[in-house]
C-alpha angles and dihedrals in degrees: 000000000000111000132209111255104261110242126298114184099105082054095053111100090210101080116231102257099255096197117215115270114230113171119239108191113220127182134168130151087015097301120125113208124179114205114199095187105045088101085078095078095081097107097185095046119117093221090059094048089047095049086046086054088049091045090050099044088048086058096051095053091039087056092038093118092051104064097085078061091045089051095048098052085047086063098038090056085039091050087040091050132091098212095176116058156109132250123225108271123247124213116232118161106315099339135075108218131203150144145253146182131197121215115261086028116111093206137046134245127237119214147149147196128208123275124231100261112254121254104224088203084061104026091166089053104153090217092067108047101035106105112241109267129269108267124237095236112028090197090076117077109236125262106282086011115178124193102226087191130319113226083197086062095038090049097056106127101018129096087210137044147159139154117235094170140054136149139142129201138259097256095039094249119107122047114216115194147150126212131201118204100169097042085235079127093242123130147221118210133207144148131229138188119254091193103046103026090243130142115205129247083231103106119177110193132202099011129151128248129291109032113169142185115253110236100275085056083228098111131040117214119211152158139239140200132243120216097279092055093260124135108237110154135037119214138196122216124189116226117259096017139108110274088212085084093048118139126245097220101178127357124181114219093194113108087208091061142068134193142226134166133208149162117255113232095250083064088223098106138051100208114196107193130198114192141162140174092294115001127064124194122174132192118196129195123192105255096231098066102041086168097067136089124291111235123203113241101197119009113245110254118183110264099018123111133182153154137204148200132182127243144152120242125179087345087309126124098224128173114217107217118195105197146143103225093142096344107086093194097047130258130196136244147177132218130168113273094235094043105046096164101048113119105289127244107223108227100174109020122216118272126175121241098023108086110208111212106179152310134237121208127206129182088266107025150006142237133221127197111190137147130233137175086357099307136093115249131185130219141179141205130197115235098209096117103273126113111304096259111187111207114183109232116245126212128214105247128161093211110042093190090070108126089243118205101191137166136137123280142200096356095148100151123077107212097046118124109211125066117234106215132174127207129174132160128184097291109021115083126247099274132190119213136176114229107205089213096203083064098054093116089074101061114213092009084075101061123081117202104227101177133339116209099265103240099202130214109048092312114180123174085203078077099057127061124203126185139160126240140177125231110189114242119222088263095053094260119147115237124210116227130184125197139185126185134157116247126259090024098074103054096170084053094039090052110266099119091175083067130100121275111267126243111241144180125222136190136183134189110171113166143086093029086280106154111208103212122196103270133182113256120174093199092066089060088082095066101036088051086055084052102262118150114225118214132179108197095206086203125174122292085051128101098251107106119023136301088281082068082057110054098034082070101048132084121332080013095049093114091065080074095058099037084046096065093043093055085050091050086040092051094046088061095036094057084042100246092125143007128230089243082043097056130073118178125216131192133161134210101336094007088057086066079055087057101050091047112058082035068071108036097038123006099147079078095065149081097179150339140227116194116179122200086338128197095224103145093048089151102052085039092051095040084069115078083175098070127079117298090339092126078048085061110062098075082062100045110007135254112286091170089069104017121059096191081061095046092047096048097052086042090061100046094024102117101221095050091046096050099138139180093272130128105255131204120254102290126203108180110195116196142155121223090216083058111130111171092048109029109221086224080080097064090037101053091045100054090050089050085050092049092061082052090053099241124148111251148144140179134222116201120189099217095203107028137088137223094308091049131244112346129235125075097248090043079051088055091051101043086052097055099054092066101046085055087063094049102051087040079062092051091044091229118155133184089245081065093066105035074236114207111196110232114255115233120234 
């Protein structure tokens, strides 16, 4: 058996950075903490930029002899990658838009054609809503081709940069969009002419994602941040003018909620909604008067959430409301627009076990999202005045045991006739396919395959083999796991049970009810194709399995994430699949709290393990209703300020505070110091916890990124495969392992 190298940090000549303790002292409830790394929060302070840069140049020695193997997954995502192509255009008014990206750029390129104009004597007319064709060469614009705006010319200058924002108007003419140059997630907005090239003198600074034009094109309609990052107030603010004498339209005084504001499809409503973890309230305004006054469609009431989204069925203006009042895995209901509170029609009852999660509604059908055993599914209903049937939408697929992810994508007009959907597993590519939604009768039939993702350099998915398995929880529940391997390189998967436990790689989210769906990833190629096993263990406080996964992982349950994961990673050993020297873990943001935890709870299981962004100091974070989100937050974890069961239950799971003399697994922590949902002072304060502890660990800070990491797609590469460097280095899996050949790239 191969081995991971056993640790090196007390070899390196390069000693690991050992910041300076300087007691902070903490209480709450009666119980005194003192803190010797809370210093680190200064962000501005020279010592803790200075600490960053030695963390960072020790990483980098530390990961010195990787960076042959760096090199060499660069190239094989590079070689497995189509740089230079166009997306499938998407029909909106009298324009298909789509993207596309040029080989050596970091950013793509928006751009559009015009439409055949529609015949309102043959609405449906094939001609009009069938995309324009893939071009032979994708390196050429498209006949009539507009740049609606390139992110590689905007980010000229900047180290960092990312769109949060983009809209265009009704009539084409007028180009709305915010740009991040920090990746602090907040957003400059302007407007430019598409038909003149000028952008207007009108700058809106610090605003929030998705803002949008109203339907005249005449008013923008945007968020803004209070002093703790969360959006709070939405603004319009008419085109050309000072936006100095913009007009604060709704604003939410609760701490515990956020706002956002959009346009349904049917372009008939403005919709303003207030959420938080738990609790939902909307206001709606006719369209056609964007000046006039928001009016709330259901009352919040503690508990309830719920969504909503205008249609017309059999002549009448309905809202569709997906909530949970009584029906703890959603259901969905209609009521008159002008009468919200009438007595509901129940379109799609409760039923337990399948969690509904929305609905979308177009002039002729409409679309269901819902889970169900643990995976999405898609289905569709006819609006001709018959009774409302919901047929789930199938997918041509060679291999029906593929572990599908599938949903629709880019529909933004309301009278088309055909359906956009995506589907993707482990080892299909992300594919994009046209549902000719009169044909739905006839199954498959009914699906067009517009574009697969090219998967360059010989890729096959034959080669490559996907299943689901359970592992059994402390409590007797039953965990979801889902696995991918290639062939040949996984002999205990593959059958052989006299072979060597495989290397694998397995990763864990489990908060918020984010499922985390097998998904097609050409990076991780590069680690299937060395033999590693990839696993998702889909534990509690995820999506996968109904609202009751949910809530069993949140708050005063927190811990069945963690002792989830352990029982997946427990259960891969024990059934021989892997090895603990054979198995490093990876979570990110959440999931990084996930990491922390069970390199506590469980280290003996690990070789190694990979937090991104991680969430490792939740109690201190949480404690601080001042910092970004963190009042948000309380419906997710509790409230530890003003409840000390709470306190005293993430004090006892939170990663940083049970940092114990243990031997740890190997330990690379990744963070950004832009970061603003997950403070880099977390990560930072945690390695060097775990270094008095002698664990092996190092930190990575991405000195100009956010919470997603550096942008750019070939920055993302990198960073990437930096990463993936560390991981195989743990499983001590090499390219001479394999006999690897790079993929050519054709």
């Amino acid at each position: 058996m191969k081995h991971a190298p056993e640790h090196s940090s007390d070899t390196h000549p390069l000693p690991a950075p050992r910041p300076a303790q300087k007691p902070t002292r903490r209480e709450h409830h009666g119980d005194v903490v003192i803190d010797p790394y809370e210093w680190l929060r200064e962000k501005e302070s020279p010592e803790v930029i200075a600490h960053l840069t030695a963390e960072n140049s020790y990483a980098d020695a530390r990961m010195s002899h990787l960076e042959g193997l760096r090199d060499a997954i660069v190239g094989e995502i590079t070689a497995r990658t189509q740089e230079t192509d166009m997306g499938i255009p998407v029909r909106e008014g009298d324009w298909w838009y789509y993207g596309r990206t040029v080989e050596g750029l970091q950013y793509g390129i928006q751009c559009r054609v015009p439409a055949a104009p529609i015949d309102p004597a043959n609405p449906d007319d094939p001609a009009a809503w069938a995309p324009p064709p893939p071009l032979p060469d994708p390196s050429q614009p498209r006949d009539g081709e507009q740049i609606v705006i390139d992110s590689n010319v905007e980010a000229e200058g900047h180290d960092f940069f990312s769109l949060g924002s983009l809209d265009v108007s009704d009539d084409g003419n007028w180009l709305l969009f915010g740009v991040d140059t920090e990746g602090d997630e907040r957003y400059t907005l302007r407007v430019r002419s598409l038909v003149t090239g000028e952008t207007l003198p009108d700058t809106i600074e610090q605003t929030a994602g998705g803002a949008f034009f109203d339907p005249s094109g005449r008013y923008v309609f945007y968020s803004t941040v209070d002093d703790s990052w969360r959006p709070d107030t939405v603004w319009r603010h008419r085109v050309g003018t000072d936006p100095a004498d913009d007009v604060a339209v709704f604003h939410e005084p609760d701490d515990g909620f956020w706002v956002g504001a959009g346009l349904t499809r049917s372009r008939r409503y403005l919709v303003i909604e207030a959420s938080s973890s738990i609790t939902s309230e909307a206001r709606a305004l006719d369209a056609s008067t964007p000046e006039g006054e928001f009016e709330i469609v259901w009352p919040r009431r503690a508990g309830v959430e719920y969504d909503l989204d205008h249609a017309v069925i059999d002549g009448r203006d309905l809202w569709l409301i997906t909530h949970n009042d009584s029906a703890p895995d959603f259901q969905i209901v209609a009521v008159p627009t002008d009468a919200p509170l009438a007595p509901p029609e129940t379109l799609i009852p409760h039923e337990a076990g399948r969690r509904v999660e929305g609905i979308d509604a177009f002039s002729r059908f409409l679309v269901l999202d819902y889970r169900r055993d643990g995976l999405p599914a898609t289905a569709i209903a006819h609006l001709d005045g018959s009774p409302l049937t919901f047929s789930d939408i199938v997918v041509p697929l060679a291999d029906d045991a593929k572990l599908l992810s599938i949903g629709a994508r880019g529909n933004p007009e309301w009278n088309q006739p055909t359906l956009r959907i995506g589907y993707a597993s482990f080892t299909e590519p992300s594919t994009v396919a046209s549902l000719d939604v009169a044909r739905l009768a006839d199954g498959a039939a009914a699906v067009t395959v517009l574009k697969q993702q090219p998967v360059l350099g010989g890729y096959s998915s034959a080669d490559y083999t996907e299943r689901r398995d359970w592992a059994v929880a402390p409590d007797g529940t039953r965990v979801p796991i889902s696995l991918v391997w290639k062939k040949g390189l996984a002999p205990r998967l593959d059958g052989d049970e006299k072979a060597e436990p495989n290397a694998l790689h397995l990763y864990g989210y489990g908060s918020y009810e984010a499922s985390i769906d097998p998904g097609f990833s050409i990076p991780r190629l590069s680690m299937l194709d060395r033999g590693v096993v990839f696993a998702i263990a889909h534990v509690r406080g995820g999506g996968e399995l109904g609202r009751a996964w949910y809530e069993h992982g949140k708050t005063l349950t927190k811990t069945n994430t963690f002792t989830d994961f352990v029982a997946v990673a427990q259960h891969l050993v024990d059934t021989g699949v892997t090895a603990p020297d054979r198995l490093v873990a990876e979570g990110g943001s959440a999931g990084g709290l996930l990491m922390g935890a069970v390199a506590n709870l469980a280290p003996q299981l690990f070789a190694g393990i990979l937090a991104d962004v991680p969430f490792v100091d939740p109690l201190t974070s949480i404690l601080m209703p001042e910092l970004p989100l963190t009042v948000i937050e309380w419906d997710e974890w509790g409230n530890p300020l003003h409840d000390a069961e709470v306190y005293a239950y993430m004090k006892a799971y939170s990663p940083y505070e049970n940092v114990t003399e243990q031997h740890y697994p190997r330990i690379l922590a990744v963070t950004s110091l832009n970061d603003t949902r997950v403070l880099y002072v977390e990560p930072a304060k945690w390695v060097a916890r775990l270094r008095d502890v002698g664990a092996d660990a190092v930190l990575r800070c991405e000195m100009e990124a956010g919470h997603g990491g550096v942008s750019g797609r070939y920055s993302a590469w990198k960073q990437r495969a930096i990463e993936i460097a560390w991981l195989l280095d743990v499983l001590g899996v090499t390219d001479s392992d394999t006999a690897l050949a790079a993929p050519v790239k054709n």
